[in-house]
N, C-alpha and C positions, 0 to 999 in steps of 0.2 A: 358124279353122274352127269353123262350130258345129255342134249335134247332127245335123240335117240333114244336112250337108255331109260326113259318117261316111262313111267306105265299107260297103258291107255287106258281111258275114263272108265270102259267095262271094267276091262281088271280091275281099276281101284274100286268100282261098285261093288264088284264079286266079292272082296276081300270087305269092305265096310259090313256089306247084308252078313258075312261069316263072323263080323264084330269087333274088327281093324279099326280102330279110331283114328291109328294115323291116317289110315285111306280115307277115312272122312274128311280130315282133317286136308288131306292133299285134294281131293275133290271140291271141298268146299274153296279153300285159296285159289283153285284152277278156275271156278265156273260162278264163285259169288257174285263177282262183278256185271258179268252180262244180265245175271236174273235180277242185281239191281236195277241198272242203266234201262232195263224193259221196264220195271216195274214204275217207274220214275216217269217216265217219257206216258206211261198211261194214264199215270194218275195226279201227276203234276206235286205230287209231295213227297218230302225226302224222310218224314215219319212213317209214310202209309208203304215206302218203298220198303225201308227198312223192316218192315214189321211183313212184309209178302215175302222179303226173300228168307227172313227165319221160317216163316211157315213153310216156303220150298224146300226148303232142305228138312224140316221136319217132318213131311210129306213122304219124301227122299226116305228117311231111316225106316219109317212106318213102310211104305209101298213099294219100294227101289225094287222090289222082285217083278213090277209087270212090266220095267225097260224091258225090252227087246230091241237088240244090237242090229236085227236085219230090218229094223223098221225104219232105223234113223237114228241122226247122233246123241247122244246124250244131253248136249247144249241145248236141239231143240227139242227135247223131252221136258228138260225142266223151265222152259220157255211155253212151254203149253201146262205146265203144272201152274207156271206164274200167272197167265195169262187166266186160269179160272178162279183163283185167289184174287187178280184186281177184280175182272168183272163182276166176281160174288160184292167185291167192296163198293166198286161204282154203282152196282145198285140198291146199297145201302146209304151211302152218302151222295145225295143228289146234287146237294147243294157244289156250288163252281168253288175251286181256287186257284189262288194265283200260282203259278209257278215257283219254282226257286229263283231266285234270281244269279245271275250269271258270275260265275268264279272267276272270270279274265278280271284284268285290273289295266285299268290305262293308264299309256306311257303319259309322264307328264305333257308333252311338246305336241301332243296331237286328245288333250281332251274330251274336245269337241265332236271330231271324229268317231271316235269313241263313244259318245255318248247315241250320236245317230246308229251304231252300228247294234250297240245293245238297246237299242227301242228296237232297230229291225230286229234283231233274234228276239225280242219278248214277243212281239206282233206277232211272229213266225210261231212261237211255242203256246202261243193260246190260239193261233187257227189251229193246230193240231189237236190241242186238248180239247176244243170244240168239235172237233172231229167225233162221227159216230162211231162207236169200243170197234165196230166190224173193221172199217177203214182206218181207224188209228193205229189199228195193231200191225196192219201191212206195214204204215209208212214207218212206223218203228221200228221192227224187226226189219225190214227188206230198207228204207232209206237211212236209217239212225242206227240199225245194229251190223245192218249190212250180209243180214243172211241173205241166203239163195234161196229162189222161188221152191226148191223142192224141202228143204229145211223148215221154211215158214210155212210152208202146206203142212209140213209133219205137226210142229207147235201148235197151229191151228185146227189140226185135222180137218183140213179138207182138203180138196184137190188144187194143182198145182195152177188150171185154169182158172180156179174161185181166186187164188191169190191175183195173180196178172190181172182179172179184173176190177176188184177189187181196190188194188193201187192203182190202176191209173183212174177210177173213179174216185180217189180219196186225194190224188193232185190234182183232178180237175177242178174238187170242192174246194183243195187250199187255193188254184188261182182264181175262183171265185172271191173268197174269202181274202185273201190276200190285193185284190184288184189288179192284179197283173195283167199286162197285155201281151197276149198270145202273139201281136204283133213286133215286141220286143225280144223274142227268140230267148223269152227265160222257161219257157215250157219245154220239155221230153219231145 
């Protein structure tokens, strides 16, 4: 079969909600990864990730009948199923943590480097997680997932302007946070 010859993610829905478990089983391989990578980036744990994107997709088996295909993709359907699963979780567990720490591995001949490089991304990943769930979910989804403003307004449900404003007030916070100088031409 090749890329063409894919079902699209309605169909496989249509066929899972009829009780195809391989279409689940192809939808879940198709789309597990982004609803992790979201739920990760929001909550800074790879247990709490783990444990939202089972819930999405059990969500998924349970509700999969109120997608509607002319509302928006299926991605960011279950990226707004994700997104009320962490926020339920972040305001049960208030307390802060650390992020994961980062899977690169440094070449031996530049250590050093290396080692500055993952402080900068640790730095970088706790201004985010400090970030308020509103603006963390833009710069996730729109900077880190790389959705499109009308996707992440879907995920969100809200409009496409709440998004636009919303990130660039969530990188102003990080170059607050981050102490960037706006005169250094690292800002948008």
């Amino acid at each position: 079969m090749n890329v063409t010859d894919e079902p699209t993610d309605a169909a496989l829905l249509d066929r899972m909600l009829a009780g195809d478990e391989e279409a689940f089983t192809m939808l879940y391989r198709r789309r597990q990864g982004a609803v992790y990578r979201f739920a990760l980036h929001m909550c800074g744990s790879e247990a709490a990730a783990e444990d939202v994107t089972q819930e999405v997709f059990l969500a998924l088996i349970r509700d999969g009948s109120a997608y509607r295909v002319e509302r928006g993709s299926l991605a960011a359907f279950l990226c707004g199923i994700a997104r009320n699963h962490v926020l339920r979780r972040l305001d049960r567990e208030r307390a802060n943590r650390a992020m994961p720490e980062s899977t690169e591995f440094a070449a031996p001949d530049d250590v050093a480097g290396e080692v500055l490089r993952g402080e900068d991304i640790e730095r970088v990943r706790r201004a985010v997680l400090a970030l308020p769930a509103r603006y963390r979910e833009v710069v996730v989804l729109c900077d880190l997932e790389e959705m499109d403003y009308a996707a992440a307004a879907q995920a969100l449900g809200c409009a496409v302007g709440t998004v636009r404003s919303r990130l660039h007030r969530a990188r102003r916070l990080l170059v607050e946070k981050l102490g960037i100088s706006r005169k250094a031409g690292c800002v948008r």
